[in-house]
C-alpha atoms as an extended CHARMM CRD file, in Angstrom:
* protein
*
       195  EXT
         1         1  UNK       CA             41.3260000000       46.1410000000      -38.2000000000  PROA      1               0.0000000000
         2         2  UNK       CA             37.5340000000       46.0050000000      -38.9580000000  PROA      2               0.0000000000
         3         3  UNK       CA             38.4400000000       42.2610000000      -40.3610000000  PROA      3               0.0000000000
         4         4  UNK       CA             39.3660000000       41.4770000000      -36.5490000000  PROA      4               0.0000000000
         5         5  UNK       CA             36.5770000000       43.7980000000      -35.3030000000  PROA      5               0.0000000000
         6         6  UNK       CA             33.9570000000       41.5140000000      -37.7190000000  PROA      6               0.0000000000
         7         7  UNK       CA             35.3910000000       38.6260000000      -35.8850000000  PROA      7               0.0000000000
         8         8  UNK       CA             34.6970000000       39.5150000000      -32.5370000000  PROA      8               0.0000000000
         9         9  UNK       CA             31.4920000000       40.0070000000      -33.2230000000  PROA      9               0.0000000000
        10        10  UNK       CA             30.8680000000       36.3800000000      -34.9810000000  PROA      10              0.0000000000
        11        11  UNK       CA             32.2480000000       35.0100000000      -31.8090000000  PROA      11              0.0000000000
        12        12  UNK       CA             30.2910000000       36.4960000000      -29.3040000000  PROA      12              0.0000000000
        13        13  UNK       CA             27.1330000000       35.2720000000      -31.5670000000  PROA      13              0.0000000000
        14        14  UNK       CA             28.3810000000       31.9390000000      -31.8840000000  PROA      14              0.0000000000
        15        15  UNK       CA             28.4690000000       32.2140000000      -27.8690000000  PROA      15              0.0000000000
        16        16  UNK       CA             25.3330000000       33.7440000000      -27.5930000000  PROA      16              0.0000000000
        17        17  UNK       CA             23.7520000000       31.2600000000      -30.2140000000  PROA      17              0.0000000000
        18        18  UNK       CA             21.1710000000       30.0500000000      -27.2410000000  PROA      18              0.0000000000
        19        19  UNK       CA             19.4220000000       32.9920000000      -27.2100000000  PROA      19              0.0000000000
        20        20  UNK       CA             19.0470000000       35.6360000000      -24.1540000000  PROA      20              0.0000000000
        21        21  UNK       CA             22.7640000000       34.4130000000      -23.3030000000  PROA      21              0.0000000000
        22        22  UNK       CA             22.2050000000       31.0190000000      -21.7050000000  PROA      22              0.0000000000
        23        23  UNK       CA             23.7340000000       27.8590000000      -22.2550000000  PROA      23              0.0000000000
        24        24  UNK       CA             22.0840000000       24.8650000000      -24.2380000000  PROA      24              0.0000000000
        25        25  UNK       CA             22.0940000000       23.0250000000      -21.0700000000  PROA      25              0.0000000000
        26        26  UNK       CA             20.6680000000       25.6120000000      -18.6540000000  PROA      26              0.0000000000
        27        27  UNK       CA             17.5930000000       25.4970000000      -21.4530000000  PROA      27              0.0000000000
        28        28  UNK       CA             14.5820000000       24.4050000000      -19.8110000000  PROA      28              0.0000000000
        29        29  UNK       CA             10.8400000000       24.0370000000      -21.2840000000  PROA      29              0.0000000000
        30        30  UNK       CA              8.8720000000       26.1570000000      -19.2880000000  PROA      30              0.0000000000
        31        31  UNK       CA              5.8730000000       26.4400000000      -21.1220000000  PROA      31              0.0000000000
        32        32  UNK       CA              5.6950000000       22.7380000000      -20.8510000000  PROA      32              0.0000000000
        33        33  UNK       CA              2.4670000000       21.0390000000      -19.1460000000  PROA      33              0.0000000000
        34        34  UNK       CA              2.7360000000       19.1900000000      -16.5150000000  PROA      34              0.0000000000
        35        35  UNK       CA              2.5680000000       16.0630000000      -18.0420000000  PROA      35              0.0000000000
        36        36  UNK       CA              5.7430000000       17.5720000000      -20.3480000000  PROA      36              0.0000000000
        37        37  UNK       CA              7.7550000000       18.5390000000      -17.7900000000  PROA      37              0.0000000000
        38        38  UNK       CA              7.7210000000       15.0850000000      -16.0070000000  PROA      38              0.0000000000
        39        39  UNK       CA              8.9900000000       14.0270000000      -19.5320000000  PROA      39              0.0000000000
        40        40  UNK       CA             11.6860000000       16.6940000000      -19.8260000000  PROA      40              0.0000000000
        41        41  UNK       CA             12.5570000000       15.3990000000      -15.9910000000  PROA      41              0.0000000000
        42        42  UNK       CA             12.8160000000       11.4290000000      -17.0480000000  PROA      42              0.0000000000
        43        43  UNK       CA             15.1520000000       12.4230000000      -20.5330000000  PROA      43              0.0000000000
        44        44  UNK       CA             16.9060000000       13.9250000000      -18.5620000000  PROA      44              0.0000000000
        45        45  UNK       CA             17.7030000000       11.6530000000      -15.6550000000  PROA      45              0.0000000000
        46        46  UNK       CA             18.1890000000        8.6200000000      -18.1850000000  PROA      46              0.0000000000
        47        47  UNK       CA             20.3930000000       10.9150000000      -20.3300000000  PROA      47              0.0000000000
        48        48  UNK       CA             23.4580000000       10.2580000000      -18.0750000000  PROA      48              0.0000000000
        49        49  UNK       CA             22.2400000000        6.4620000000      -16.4390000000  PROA      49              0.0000000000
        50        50  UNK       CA             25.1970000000        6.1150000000      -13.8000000000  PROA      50              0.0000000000
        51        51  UNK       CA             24.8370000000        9.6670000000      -12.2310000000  PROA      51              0.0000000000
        52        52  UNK       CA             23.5650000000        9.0410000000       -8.9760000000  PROA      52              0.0000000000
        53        53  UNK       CA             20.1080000000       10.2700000000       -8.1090000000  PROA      53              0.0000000000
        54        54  UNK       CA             19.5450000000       11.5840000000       -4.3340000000  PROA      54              0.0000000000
        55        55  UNK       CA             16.2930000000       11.0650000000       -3.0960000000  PROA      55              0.0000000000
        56        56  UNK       CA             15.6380000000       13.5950000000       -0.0820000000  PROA      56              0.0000000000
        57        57  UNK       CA             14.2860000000       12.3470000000        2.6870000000  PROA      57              0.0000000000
        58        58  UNK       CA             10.6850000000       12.7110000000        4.0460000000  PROA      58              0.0000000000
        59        59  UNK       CA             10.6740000000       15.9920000000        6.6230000000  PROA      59              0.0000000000
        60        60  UNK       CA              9.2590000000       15.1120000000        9.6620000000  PROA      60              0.0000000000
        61        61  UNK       CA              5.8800000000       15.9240000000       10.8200000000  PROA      61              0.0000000000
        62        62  UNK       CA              6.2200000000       19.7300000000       12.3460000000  PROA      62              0.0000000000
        63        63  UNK       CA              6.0280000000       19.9900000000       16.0020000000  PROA      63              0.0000000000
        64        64  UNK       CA              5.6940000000       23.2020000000       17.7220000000  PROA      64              0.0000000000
        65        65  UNK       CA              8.6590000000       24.3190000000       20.4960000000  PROA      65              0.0000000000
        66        66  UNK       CA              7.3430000000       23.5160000000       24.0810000000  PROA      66              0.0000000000
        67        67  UNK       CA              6.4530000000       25.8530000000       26.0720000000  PROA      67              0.0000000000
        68        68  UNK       CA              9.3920000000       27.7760000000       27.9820000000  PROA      68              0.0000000000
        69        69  UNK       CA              9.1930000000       26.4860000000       31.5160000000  PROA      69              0.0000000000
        70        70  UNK       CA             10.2470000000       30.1330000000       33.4250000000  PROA      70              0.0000000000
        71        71  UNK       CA              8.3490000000       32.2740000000       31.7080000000  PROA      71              0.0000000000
        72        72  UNK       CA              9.6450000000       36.5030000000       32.5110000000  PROA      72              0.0000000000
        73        73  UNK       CA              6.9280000000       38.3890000000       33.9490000000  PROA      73              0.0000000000
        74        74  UNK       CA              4.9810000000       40.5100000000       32.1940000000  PROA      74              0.0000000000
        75        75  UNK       CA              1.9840000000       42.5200000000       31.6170000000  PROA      75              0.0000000000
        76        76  UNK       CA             -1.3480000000       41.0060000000       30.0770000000  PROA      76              0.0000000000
        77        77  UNK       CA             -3.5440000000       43.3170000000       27.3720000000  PROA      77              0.0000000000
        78        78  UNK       CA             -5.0000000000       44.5600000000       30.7000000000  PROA      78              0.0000000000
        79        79  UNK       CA             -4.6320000000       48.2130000000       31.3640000000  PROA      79              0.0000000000
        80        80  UNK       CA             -1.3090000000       49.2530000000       33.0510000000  PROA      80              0.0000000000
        81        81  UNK       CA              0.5280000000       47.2260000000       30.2620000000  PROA      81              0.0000000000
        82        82  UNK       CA              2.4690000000       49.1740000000       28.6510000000  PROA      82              0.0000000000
        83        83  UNK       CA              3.0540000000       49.4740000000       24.7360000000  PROA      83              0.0000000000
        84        84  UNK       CA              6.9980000000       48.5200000000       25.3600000000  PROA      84              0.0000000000
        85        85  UNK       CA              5.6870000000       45.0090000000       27.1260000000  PROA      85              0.0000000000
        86        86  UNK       CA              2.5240000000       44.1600000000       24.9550000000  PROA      86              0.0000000000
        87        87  UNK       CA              4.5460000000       42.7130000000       22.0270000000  PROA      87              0.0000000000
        88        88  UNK       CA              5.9470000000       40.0630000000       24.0160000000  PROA      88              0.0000000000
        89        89  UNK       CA              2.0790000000       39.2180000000       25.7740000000  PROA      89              0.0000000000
        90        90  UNK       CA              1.2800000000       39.1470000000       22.3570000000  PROA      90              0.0000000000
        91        91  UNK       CA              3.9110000000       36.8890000000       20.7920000000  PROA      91              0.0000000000
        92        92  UNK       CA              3.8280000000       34.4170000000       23.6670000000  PROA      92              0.0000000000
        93        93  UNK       CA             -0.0470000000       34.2870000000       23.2850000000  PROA      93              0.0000000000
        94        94  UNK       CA              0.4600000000       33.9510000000       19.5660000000  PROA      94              0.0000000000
        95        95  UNK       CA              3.0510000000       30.3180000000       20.5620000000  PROA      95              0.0000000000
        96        96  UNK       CA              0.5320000000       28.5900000000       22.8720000000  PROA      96              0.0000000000
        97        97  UNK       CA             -2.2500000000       28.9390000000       20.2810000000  PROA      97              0.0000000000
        98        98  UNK       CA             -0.2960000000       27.8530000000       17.5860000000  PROA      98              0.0000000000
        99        99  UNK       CA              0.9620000000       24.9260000000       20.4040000000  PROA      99              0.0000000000
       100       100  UNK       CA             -3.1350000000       24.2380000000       21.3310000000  PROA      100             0.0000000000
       101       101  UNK       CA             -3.8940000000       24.1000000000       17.7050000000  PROA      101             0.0000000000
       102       102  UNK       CA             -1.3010000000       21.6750000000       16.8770000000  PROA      102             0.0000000000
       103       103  UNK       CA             -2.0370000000       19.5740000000       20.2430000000  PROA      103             0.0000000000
       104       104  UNK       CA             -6.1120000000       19.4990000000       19.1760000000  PROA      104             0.0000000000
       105       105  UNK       CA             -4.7690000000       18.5700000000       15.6620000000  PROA      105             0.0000000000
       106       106  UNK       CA             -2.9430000000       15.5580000000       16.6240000000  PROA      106             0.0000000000
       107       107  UNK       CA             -5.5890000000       14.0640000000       19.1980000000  PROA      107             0.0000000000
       108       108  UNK       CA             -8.2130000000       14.7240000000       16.0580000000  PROA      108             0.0000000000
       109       109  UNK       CA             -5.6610000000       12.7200000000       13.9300000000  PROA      109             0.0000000000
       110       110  UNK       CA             -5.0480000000        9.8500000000       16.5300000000  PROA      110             0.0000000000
       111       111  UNK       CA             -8.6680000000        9.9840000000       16.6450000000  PROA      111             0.0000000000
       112       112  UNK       CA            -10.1020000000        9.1570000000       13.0650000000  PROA      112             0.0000000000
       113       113  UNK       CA             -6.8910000000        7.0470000000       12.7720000000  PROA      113             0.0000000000
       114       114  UNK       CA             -7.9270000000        4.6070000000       16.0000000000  PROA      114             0.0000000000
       115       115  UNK       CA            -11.5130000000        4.8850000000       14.2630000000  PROA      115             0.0000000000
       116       116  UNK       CA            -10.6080000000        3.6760000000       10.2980000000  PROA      116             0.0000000000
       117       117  UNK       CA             -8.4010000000        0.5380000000       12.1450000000  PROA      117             0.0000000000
       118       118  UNK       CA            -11.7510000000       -0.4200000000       14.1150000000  PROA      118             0.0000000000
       119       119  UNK       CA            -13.4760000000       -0.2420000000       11.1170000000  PROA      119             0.0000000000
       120       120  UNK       CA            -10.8990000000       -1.7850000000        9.0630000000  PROA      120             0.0000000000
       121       121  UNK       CA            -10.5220000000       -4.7840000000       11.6040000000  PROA      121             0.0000000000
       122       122  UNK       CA            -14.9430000000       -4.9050000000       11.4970000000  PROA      122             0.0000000000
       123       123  UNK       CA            -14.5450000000       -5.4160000000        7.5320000000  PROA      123             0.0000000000
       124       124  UNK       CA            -11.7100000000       -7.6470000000        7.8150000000  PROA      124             0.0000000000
       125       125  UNK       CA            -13.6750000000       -9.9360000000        9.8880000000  PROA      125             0.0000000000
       126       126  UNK       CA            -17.0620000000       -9.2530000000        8.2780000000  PROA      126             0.0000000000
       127       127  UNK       CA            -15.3440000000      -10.3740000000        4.9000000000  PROA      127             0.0000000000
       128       128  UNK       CA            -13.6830000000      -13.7270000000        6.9070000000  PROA      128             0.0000000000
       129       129  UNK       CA            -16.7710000000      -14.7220000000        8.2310000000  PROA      129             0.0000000000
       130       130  UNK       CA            -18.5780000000      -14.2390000000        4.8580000000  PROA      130             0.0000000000
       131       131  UNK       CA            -15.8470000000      -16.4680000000        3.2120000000  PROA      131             0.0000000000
       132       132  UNK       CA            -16.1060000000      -19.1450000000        5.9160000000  PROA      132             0.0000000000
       133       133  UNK       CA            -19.9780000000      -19.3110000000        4.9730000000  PROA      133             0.0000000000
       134       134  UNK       CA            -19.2090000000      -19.6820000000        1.2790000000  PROA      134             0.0000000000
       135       135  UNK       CA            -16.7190000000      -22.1670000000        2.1670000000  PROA      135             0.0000000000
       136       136  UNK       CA            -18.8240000000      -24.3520000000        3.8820000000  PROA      136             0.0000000000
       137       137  UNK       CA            -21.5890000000      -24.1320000000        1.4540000000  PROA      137             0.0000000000
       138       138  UNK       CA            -19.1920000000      -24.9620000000       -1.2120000000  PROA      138             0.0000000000
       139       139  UNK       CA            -18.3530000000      -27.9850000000        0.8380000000  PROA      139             0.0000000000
       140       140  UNK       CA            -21.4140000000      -28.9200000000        1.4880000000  PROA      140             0.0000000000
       141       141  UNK       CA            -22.0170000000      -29.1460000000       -2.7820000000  PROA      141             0.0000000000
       142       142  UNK       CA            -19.5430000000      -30.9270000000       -3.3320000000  PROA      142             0.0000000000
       143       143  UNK       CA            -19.8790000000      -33.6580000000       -0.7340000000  PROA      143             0.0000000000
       144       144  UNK       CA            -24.2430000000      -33.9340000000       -2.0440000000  PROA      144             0.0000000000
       145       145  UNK       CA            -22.8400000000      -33.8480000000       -5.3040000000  PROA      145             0.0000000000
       146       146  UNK       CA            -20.1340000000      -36.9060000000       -4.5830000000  PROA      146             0.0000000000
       147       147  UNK       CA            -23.2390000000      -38.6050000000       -2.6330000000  PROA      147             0.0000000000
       148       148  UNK       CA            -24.9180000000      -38.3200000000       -5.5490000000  PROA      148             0.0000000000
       149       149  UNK       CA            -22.5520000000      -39.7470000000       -7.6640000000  PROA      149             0.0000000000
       150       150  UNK       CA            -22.3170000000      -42.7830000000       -5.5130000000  PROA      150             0.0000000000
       151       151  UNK       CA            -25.6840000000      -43.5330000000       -5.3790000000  PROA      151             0.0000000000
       152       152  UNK       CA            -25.8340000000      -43.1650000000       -9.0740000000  PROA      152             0.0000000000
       153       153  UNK       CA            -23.4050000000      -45.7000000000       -9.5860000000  PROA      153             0.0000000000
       154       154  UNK       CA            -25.0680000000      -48.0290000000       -6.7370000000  PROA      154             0.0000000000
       155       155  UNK       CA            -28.7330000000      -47.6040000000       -9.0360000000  PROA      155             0.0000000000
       156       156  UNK       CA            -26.6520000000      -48.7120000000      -12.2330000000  PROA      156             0.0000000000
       157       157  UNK       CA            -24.7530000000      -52.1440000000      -10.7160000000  PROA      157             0.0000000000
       158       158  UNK       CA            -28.4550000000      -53.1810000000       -9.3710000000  PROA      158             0.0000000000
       159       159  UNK       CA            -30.3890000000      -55.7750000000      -11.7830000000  PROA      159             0.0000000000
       160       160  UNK       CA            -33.4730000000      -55.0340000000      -13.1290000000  PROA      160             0.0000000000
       161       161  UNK       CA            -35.0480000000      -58.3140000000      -12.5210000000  PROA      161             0.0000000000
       162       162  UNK       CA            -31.9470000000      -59.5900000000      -11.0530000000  PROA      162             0.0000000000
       163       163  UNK       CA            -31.2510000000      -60.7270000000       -7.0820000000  PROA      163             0.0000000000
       164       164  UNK       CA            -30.7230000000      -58.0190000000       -5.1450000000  PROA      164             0.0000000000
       165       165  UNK       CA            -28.8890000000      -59.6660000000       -2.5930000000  PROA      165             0.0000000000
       166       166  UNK       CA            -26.3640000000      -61.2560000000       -4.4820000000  PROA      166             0.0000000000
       167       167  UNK       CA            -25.4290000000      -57.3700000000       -5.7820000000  PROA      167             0.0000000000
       168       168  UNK       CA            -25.0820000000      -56.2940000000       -2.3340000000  PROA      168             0.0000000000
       169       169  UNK       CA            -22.5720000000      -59.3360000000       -1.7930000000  PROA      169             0.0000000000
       170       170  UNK       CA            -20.5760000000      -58.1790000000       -5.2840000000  PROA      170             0.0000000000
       171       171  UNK       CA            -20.4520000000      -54.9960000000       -3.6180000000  PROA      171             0.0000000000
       172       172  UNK       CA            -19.7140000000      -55.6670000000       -0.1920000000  PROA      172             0.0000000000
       173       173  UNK       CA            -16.9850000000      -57.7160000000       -1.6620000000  PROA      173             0.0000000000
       174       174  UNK       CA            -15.4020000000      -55.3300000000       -3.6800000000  PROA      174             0.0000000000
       175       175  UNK       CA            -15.5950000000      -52.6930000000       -0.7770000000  PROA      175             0.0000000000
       176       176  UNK       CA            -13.3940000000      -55.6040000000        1.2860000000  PROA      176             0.0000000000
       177       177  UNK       CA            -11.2030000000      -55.3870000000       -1.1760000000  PROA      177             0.0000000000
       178       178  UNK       CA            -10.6310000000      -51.8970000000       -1.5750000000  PROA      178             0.0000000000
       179       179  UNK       CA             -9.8300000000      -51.8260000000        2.3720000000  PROA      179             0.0000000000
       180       180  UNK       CA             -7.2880000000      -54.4590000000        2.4140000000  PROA      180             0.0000000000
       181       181  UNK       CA             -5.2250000000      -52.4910000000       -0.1340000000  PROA      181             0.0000000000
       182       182  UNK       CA             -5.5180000000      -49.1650000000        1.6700000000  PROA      182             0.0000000000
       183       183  UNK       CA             -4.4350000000      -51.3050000000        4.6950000000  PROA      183             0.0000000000
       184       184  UNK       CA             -1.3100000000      -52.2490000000        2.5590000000  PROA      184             0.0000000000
       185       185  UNK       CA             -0.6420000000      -48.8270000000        1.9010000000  PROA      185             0.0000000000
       186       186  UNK       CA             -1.0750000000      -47.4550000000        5.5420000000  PROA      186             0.0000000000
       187       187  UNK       CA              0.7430000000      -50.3220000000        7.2340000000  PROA      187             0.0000000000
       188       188  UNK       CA              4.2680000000      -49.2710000000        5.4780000000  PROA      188             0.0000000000
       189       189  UNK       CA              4.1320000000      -45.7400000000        5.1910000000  PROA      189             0.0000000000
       190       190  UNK       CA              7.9140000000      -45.0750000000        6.0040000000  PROA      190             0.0000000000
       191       191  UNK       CA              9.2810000000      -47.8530000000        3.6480000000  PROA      191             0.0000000000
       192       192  UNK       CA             11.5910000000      -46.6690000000        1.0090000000  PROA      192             0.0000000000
       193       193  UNK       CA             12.3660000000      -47.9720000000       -2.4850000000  PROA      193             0.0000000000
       194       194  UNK       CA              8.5460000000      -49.2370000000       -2.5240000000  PROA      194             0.0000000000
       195       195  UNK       CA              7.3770000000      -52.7340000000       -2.3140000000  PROA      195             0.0000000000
C-alpha cells in the first residue's frame, strides 16, 4: 500500500513538474523587456506557420451619443431643485460637456489638419519651382558647354596661314551633306525592313 501511495505522489510531481501547477505552454516570460517579449511573441507565432493570425481591426474614432431630442423636464442646480432631481441635471450637464469637448476637439483637428495640407502643398510647390530653376540652369550648361565644343572644333579645322574661305566652303559642304542624310532618314520614317 505505501508502494501505490509513493506512486501517487511521483505522478502528481511529474504533473506538477512546471512549477506553481501550470502547463509548459501556459509559461510565459514575464520579466522579459520589452524588446524580449516582442521576441517571445514572433517564436511563437512562427512556431506553428499555417495557424492563421487575426489582425483586429482599427476601432473607430469615438463619437459621443447626440443629444436626446425631448429632453424630460427638470430642475436646474437652482434652488427649489430637489436632491431626488439634481442627479439627472447633473448627468445630462455632465453629456453635453463631454459632447462640446469632443465637438471643439474635432474642429481643432480639422483645423491643424486643413493647415499642414496648405503647408504641405506651399513646400510641394516651393520644392517644384526650385527644381525647375536647377533644371534650366543645368540646361543652360550643357547647351554653353556643347557651344563650346563646336566652336572648339571650328578653331581646330581653320589654317594657320591657310585660306579661310576655302575652310568655310569644306565646312559648308560637309554641313550639306549631313542634311541630305537626315533628309533620307526623315523622308521614310514608316518604312519597314530598312532600306
Amino acid at each position: 500500500m505505501s508502494n501505490s501511495a509513493s506512486e501517487g505522489k511521483t505522478d502528481e510531481k511529474e504533473r506538477n513538474k512546471g512549477g506553481r501547477g501550470r502547463r509548459e505552454e501556459d509559461k510565459r516570460p514575464y520579466h522579459l523587456s520589452a524588446k524580449g517579449q516582442q521576441k517571445y511573441q514572433l517564436e511563437k507565432l512562427m512556431a506553428d506557420p499555417e495557424k492563421p493570425v487575426e489582425v483586429p481591426d482599427m476601432k473607430p474614432d469615438w463619437k459621443p451619443p447626440e443629444p436626446p431630442e425631448f429632453k424630460r423636464f427638470y430642475m436646474g442646480s437652482s434652488a427649489g431643485a430637489g436632491s431626488e432631481v439634481f442627479h439627472v441635471y447633473r448627468h445630462l450637464r455632465r453629456y453635453e460637456s463631454i459632447r462640446q469637448d469632443w465637438i471643439r476637439e474635432t474642429a481643432e483637428k480639422e483645423d491643424k489638419d486643413a493647415e499642414f495640407q496648405m503647408r504641405l502643398a506651399e513646400k510641394r510647390a516651393a520644392a517644384e519651382q526650385k527644381t525647375a530653376k536647377k533644371r534650366a540652369k543645368r540646361l543652360k550648361k550643357k547647351q554653353l558647354k556643347e557651344k563650346k565644343i563646336l566652336l572648339d572644333k571650328k578653331t581646330e579645322k581653320l589654317p594657320v596661314g591657310g585660306d579661310i574661305e576655302e575652310q568655310a566652303k569644306r565646312d559648308e559642304s560637309e554641313n550639306d551633306d549631313d542634311d541630305d542624310d537626315d533628309d533620307d532618314a526623315y523622308e521614310n520614317p514608316f518604312v519597314i525592313g530598312g532600306k
